[in-house]
N, C-alpha and C positions, 0 to 999 in steps of 0.2 A: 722196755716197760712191761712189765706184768701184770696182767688184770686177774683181780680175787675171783676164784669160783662160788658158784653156789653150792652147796652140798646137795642141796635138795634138784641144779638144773637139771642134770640127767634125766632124771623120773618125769620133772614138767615137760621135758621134750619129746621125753616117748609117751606120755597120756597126750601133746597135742597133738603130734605124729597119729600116733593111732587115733582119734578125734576126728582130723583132716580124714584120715583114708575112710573112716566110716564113713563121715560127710558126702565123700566123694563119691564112694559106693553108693551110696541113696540116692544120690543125685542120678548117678549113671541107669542103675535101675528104674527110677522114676520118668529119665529120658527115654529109654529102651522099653520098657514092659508098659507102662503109662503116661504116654507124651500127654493126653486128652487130659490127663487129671494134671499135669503140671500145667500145664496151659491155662484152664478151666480154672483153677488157683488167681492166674494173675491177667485173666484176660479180663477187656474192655467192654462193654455192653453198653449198647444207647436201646434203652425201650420207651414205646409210644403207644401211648393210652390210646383204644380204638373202640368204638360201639356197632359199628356199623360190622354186618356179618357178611362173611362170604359168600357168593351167588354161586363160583367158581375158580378153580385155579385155571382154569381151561380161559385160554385167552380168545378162543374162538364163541366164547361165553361167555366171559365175564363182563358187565357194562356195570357193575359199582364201582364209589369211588373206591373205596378199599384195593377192589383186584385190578381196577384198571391200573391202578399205582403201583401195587406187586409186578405187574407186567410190565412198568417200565423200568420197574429194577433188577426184573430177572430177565429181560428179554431187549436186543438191545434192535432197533427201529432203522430203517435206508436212511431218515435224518434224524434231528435233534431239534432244540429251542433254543437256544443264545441264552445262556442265563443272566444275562442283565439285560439285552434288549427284545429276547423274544425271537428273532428273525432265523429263518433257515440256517442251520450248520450240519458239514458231515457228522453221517454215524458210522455206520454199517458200508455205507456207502461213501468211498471217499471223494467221488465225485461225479456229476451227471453231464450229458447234453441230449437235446430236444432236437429233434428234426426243425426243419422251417415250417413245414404245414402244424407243428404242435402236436401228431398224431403217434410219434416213436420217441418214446425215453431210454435212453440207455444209462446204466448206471454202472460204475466202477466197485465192486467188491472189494472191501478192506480183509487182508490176509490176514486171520484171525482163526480163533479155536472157540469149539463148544466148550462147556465147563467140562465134557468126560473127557476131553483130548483129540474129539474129532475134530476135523479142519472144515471150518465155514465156509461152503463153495454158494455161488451165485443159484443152482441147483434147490439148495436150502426156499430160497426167496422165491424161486419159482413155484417151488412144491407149495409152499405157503398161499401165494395169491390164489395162484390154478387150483387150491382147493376148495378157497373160496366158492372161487366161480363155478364150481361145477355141484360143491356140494350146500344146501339148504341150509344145514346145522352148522357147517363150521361159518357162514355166513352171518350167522345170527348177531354178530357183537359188531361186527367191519365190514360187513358187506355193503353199504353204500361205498366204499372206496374203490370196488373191484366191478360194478353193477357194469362202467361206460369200458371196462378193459377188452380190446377182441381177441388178444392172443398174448402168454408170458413165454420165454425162451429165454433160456441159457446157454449161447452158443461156445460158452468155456468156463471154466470155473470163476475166473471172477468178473464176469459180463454177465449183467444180464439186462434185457429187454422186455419192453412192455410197447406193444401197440395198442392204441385209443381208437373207437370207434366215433369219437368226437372228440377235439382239445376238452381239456381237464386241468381247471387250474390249482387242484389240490394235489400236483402229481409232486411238490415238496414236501408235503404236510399229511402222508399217509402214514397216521396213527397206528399200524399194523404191527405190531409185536411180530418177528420174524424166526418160525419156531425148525427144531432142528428136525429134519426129515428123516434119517435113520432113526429116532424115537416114537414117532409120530404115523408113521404110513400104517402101519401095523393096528391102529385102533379100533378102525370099524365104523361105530355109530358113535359118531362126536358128539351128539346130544345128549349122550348118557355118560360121556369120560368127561371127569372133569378134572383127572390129571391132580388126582390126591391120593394115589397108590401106592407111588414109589419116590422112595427121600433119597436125597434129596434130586433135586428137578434140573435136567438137564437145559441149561439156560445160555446164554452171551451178554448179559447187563453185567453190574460193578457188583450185584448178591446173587448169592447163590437159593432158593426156598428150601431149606434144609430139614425142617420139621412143620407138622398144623396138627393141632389140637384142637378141635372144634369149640365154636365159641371159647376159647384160652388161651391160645396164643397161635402165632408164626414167628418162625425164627426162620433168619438167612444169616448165611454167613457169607465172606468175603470173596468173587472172584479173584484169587491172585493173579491170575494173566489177563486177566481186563485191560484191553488195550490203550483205554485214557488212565490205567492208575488204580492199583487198589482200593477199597476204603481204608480208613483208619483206624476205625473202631473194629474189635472181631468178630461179633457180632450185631445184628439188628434183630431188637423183639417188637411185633406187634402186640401190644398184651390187652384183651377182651376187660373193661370194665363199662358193664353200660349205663351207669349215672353219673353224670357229667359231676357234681358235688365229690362222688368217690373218686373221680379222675383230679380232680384239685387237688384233696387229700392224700393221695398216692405221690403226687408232686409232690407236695409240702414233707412229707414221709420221706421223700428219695426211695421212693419203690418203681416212681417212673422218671423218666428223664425229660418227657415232651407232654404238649396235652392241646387239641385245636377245639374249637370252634366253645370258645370262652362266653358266657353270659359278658353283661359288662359290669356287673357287678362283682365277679368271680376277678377280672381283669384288675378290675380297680382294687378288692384287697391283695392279689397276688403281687400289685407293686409294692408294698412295702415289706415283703416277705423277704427272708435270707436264701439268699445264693440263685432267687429266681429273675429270670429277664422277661419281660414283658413283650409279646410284640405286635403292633398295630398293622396290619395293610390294607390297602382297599380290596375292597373285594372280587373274584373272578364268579363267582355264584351266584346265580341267584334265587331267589324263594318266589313262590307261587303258591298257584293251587290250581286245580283240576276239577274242573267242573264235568259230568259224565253226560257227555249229549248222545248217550245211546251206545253201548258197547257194542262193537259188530265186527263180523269177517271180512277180511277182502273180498270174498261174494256178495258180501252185501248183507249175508244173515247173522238178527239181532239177538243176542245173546244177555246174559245178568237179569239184576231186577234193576237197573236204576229207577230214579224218578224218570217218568216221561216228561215233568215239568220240563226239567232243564233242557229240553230238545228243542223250547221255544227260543227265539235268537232274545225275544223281547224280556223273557225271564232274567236270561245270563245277562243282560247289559243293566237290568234292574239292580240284580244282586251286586255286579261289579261296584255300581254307584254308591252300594254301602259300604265300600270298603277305603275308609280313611289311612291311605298308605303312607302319609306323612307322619301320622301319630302313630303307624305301627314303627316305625323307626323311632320315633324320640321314646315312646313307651319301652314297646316290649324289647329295641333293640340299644336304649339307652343315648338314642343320639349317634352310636356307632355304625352308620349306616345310609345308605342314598334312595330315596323313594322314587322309585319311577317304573315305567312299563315297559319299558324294552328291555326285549327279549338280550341281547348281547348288554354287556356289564361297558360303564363306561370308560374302564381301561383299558379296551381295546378302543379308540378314539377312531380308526379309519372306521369301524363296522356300527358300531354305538347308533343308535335313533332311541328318537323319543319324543310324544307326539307334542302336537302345537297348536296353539288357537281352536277352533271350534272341533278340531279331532281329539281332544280329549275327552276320555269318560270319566270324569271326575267326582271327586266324594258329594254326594247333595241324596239323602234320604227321601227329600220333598217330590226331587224328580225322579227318584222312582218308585216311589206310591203310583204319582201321575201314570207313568206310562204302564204300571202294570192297571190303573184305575181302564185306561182308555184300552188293555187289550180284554178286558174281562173277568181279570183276578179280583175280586169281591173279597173283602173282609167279611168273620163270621165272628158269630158271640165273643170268640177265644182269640182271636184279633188275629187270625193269621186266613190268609189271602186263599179263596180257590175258585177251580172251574170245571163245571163237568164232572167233579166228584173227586178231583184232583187238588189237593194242597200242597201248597209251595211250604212244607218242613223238609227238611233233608238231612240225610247224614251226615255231618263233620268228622272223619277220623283222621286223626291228627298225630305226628309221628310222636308219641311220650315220651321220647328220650330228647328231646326238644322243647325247652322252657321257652324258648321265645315263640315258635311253633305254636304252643300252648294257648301261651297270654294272647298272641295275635289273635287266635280263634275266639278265645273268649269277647273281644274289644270287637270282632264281628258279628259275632252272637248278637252283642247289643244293639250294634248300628242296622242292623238285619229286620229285629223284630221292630225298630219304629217304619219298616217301610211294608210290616205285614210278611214278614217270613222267618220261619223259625229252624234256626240253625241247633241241628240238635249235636253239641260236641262230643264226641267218642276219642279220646287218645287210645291207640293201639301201639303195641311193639312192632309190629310191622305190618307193611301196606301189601305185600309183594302174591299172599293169596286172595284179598279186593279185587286186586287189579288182573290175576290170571284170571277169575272165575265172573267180572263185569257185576259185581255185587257191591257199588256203593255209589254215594251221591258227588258228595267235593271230599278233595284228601289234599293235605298239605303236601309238597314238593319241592325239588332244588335241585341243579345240574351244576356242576362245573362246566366252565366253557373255555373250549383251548385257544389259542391265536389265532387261527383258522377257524373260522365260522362253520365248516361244513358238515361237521360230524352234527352238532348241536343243531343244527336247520333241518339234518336231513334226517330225525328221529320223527318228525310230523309230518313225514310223506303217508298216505294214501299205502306203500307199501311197507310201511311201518306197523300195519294191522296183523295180526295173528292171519295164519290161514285156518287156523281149527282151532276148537274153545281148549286153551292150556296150552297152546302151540308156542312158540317164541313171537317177541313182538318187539318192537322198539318205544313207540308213542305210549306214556304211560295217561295219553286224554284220547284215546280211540278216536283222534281228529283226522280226519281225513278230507280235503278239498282240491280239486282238481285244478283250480288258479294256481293256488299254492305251490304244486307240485311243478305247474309250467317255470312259473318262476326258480325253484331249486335246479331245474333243468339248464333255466336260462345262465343264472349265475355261475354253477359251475363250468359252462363252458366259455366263458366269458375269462380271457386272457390279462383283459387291462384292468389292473386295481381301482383305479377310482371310477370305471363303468360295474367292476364286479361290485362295489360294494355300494352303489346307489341299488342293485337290486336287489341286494342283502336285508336294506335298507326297505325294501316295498314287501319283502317275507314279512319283516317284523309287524311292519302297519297290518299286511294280513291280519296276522295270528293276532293282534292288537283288536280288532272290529270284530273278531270273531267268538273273542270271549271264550274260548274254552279253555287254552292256557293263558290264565290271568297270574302278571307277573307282580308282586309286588315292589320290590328294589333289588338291590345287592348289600347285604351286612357286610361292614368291614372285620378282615379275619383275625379273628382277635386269637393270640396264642402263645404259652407261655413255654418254658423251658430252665433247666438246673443249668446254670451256669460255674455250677461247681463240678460238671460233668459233660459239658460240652463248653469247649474255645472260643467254636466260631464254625460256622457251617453258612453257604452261599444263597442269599436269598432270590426269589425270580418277581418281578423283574428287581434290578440294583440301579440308586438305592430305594428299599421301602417298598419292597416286597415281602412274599411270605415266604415260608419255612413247608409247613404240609400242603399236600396236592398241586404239586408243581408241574408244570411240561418237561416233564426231565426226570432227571434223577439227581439234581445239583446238591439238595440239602445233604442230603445223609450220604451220599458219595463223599463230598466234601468235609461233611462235619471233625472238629477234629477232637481227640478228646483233651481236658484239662491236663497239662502237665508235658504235653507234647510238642505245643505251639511254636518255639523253636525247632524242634526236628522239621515239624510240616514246612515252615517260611523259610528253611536250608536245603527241603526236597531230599536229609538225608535218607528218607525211608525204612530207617529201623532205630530201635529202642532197646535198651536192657533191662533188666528190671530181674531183680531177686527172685529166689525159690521158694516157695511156701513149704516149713513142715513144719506140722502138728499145729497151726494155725500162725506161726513166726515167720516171719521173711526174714531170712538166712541166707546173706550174701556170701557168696562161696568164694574163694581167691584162695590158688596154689602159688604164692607170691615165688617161692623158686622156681617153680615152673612157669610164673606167667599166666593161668588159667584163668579166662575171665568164659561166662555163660552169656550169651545174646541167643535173642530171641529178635529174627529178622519179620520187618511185616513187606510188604509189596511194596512199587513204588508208587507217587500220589502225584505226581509234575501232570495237570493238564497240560492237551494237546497245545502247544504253544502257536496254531494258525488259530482260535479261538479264542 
């Protein structure tokens, strides 16, 4: 059989010959001279709308939510949290045991690498604590962890030990970012490094902090030899917008991919929106305020202007009674949300209190005219309450990137002045030179709180006070009370769970009668995300938990992106994906040769003991 030529094949075969080899050539130049712009072409980005500014990259400093979360992504901790139940799992540490007396921990080091290639010795983790303990500044963010430690020792690379100067029942739940010692020794004065010098940061979590642009962004990219698994995505942006409305509209755009702490009316139009998922969970936070009963040093000396009203116990339990914390939730929080006083958020159910029968100080304006009637506080022409030349108005500043924050204050303004005190509201950008300099009255507030109570308890010790005015501090209500502190004492040494956490429980009632951190509830976390750009990513706890400020690093480790989801649930670990030139994706294939281009990512199989 004989097949017709074309006249013209020859010439088609050498224009696609020659075609292919230019192809090819671009390609190979593009690999060689500039992998970063072929990459950068087709790589995956998960970015998260953030307001909240950095304090520091310095994990011996950082105590915002922001950095404290960068520090669990780029730093990886002796344990973890379970991401669906919460509960102790190795990290760093693949496993421990405890003397009998409770006094020696020993922990087994996981044989691992820094992100430059150094090798993760038990060393690292000693250098880390023993800095702690020895130095003031790098104590400043984690130092209650290290306060009860008498001695750290590494008697080989991956052993290392800690002896207690009393049992410590936080010795699984030591929040401690575990930073690499040949980067680190070399610094000096920790309270001035904050470890934004040099890009990217030599870390052990699942990102690496690769760029910061002040208020504009942080980018990490991917540890590949993370030992649970690289992430997915190749990069994570945090990107600065700080109006929560332009954070919606950024979503809606796809200029961001995530966005937390949702109005609930922002919630409620973002469900009917295309390609966004909605997500509701109860909340780990809670909201407050801070009343300022006297700013002062750990010597005792008083410092700022606050009012000296509020140094009356009878003032702050007046002002408490004007504060309708039920309607501050159906109001300003739309219903989304749990009104109450205790200090611990009720998803943690073994630590949770919350008071009962005649220990409540509950909303009633009436009763506290009365009590300020009966301590001396006199209404004047202008209807607000004083004595001694002293008037109960005070400053409200209030965080303004916070509409619910807002509206609260306002809704107590009014409950305020029927009982003769006038709440004068101030929204500010930030609280953080108020509070260094003891220059204000009440400020709105809000902590995350981890599974373990102790970190959150033990920011209102007595040595949570600055030592000198500007100093580092923890307590952002200059509360200091020496009950209080016995009791933080008592808990933490206290081994048995349901005896630790009846006196977690008598902290709470404390700081509860005390009035100076008045808690209102916990908002459920409302927050949304492109589902056109993220698969599925591991909520804490499961199910019907949240996405941001997790105990972990679960979400965004795990996240996967749209398109991939298959690979992820096969654990193949890599992907293909065409070449970008001149804005085309240009699938390249030398079909006699067989050439195909892959672009391999890490691999993602959690640990399977987990």
């Amino acid at each position: 059989m004989k097949f017709r030529t074309n006249p013209g094949g020859r010439g088609l075969r050498t224009v696609l010959s020659g075609l292919l080899v230019m192809l090819l050539a671009c390609a190979a130049a593009l690999f060689a001279g500039s992998g970063a712009h072929a990459e950068t072409k087709d790589e995956k980005t998960l970015t998260i709308a953030v307001s909240q500014e950095v304090d520091s990259l310095s994990p011996f400093l950082a105590v915002r939510r922001i950095t404290t979360a960068l520090g669990r992504l780029s730093y990886d901790f002796l344990t973890n949290y379970d991401p669906k139940t919460g509960k102790t799992i190795p990290a760093l540490a693949e496993s421990w045991t405890t003397s009998e007396d409770g006094l020696t921990w020993t922990y087994k080091i996981r044989d691992t690498k820094w992100t430059d290639g150094q090798p993760i010795t038990a060393e690292d983790a000693r250098w880390t604590f023993d800095t702690m303990m020895k130095d003031e500044a790098a104590a400043t963010a984690n130092g209650n962890f290290v306060e009860n430690f008498e001695s750290v020792s590494a008697p080989d690379p991956r052993t290392l030990e800690v002896k207690l100067k009393a049992p410590q029942a936080t010795m699984l739940a030591l929040d401690v970012p575990i930073l690499p010692k040949h980067k680190w020794e070399g610094v000096g004065d920790y309270s001035k490094f904050n470890n934004d010098q040099e890009f990217p940061i030599v870390g052990s979590g699942p990102w690496v902090i690769s760029a910061y642009e002040v208020n504009q962004s942080i980018t990490l990219t991917p540890n590949k030899d993370f030992w649970r698994g690289a992430p997915k995505f190749d990069k994570l942006v945090f990107r600065y917008i700080d109006d929560s409305d332009a954070q919606v509209e950024a979503l809606k755009a796809g200029e961001v991919d995530f966005v937390s702490g949702l109005t609930p009316a922002q919630a409620k139009a973002l469900e009917s929106a295309d390609n966004i998922t909605v997500n509701k969970a109860k909340g780990k936070r809670f909201q407050a305020i801070t009343l300022n009963p006297g700013a002062k040093l750990q010597d005792g000396t008083a410092f700022g202007d606050g009012n000296k009203a509020l140094q009356d116990p009878v003032v702050r339990e007046a002002l408490v009674r004007t504060i309708d914390r039920e309607a501050i939730y159906k109001t300003a929080y739309g219903g989304f949300g749990e009104a109450n006083g205790g200090y611990i958020p009720s998803r943690y159910k073994d630590y949770h209190w919350e008071p009962e029968g005649d220990a409540v100080i509950g909303f009633d304006t009436a009763k506290a005219g009365e009590l300020l009637e009966g301590a001396g506080w006199v209404k004047g022409s202008d209807g607000i309450r004083a004595k001694g030349g002293t008037k109960l108005s005070f400053r409200f500043n209030v965080h303004a990137d916070n509409p619910q924050y807002v509206q609260a204050a306002e809704m107590m303004r009014e409950w305020a002045k029927e009982a003769g005190i006038d709440l004068k509201v101030e929204p500010v950008s930030e609280v953080g030179a108020l509070l260094d300099a003891g220059t204000y009255d009440i400020l709105t507030t809000g902590w995350s709180v981890n599974p373990d109570p102790d970190y959150i308890l033990g920011i209102n010790r007595c040595s949570g006070l600055p030592a000198k005015v500007g100093g580092p501090y923890l307590s952002d209500a200059y509360y200091c009370n020496p009950e209080y502190d016995k009791l933080y004492a008592a808990q933490l040494a206290e081994l048995d769970q349901p005896k630790r956490a009846e006196i977690v429980k008598q902290m709470q009632e404390q700081l509860y009668k005390d009035n100076v951190f008045v808690v209102w509830g916990y908002a459920d976390q409302l927050e949304a995300f492109r589902s056109d750009t993220i698969a599925s990513m591991q909520p804490q706890p499961d199910p019907g938990g949240n996405y941001d400020s997790q105990d972990g690093y679960w979400s965004w480790w795990s996240a996967t992106p749209v398109g991939e989801e298959d690979e992820a649930a096969g654990d193949s670990g890599g992907s293909s994906s065409g070449l970008m030139l001149g804005g085309g994706a240009v699938a390249l294939a030398a079909l006699a040769a067989g050439v195909v281009f892959l672009r391999r990512r890490g691999a993602t199989a959690a640990d399977d003991r987990e």
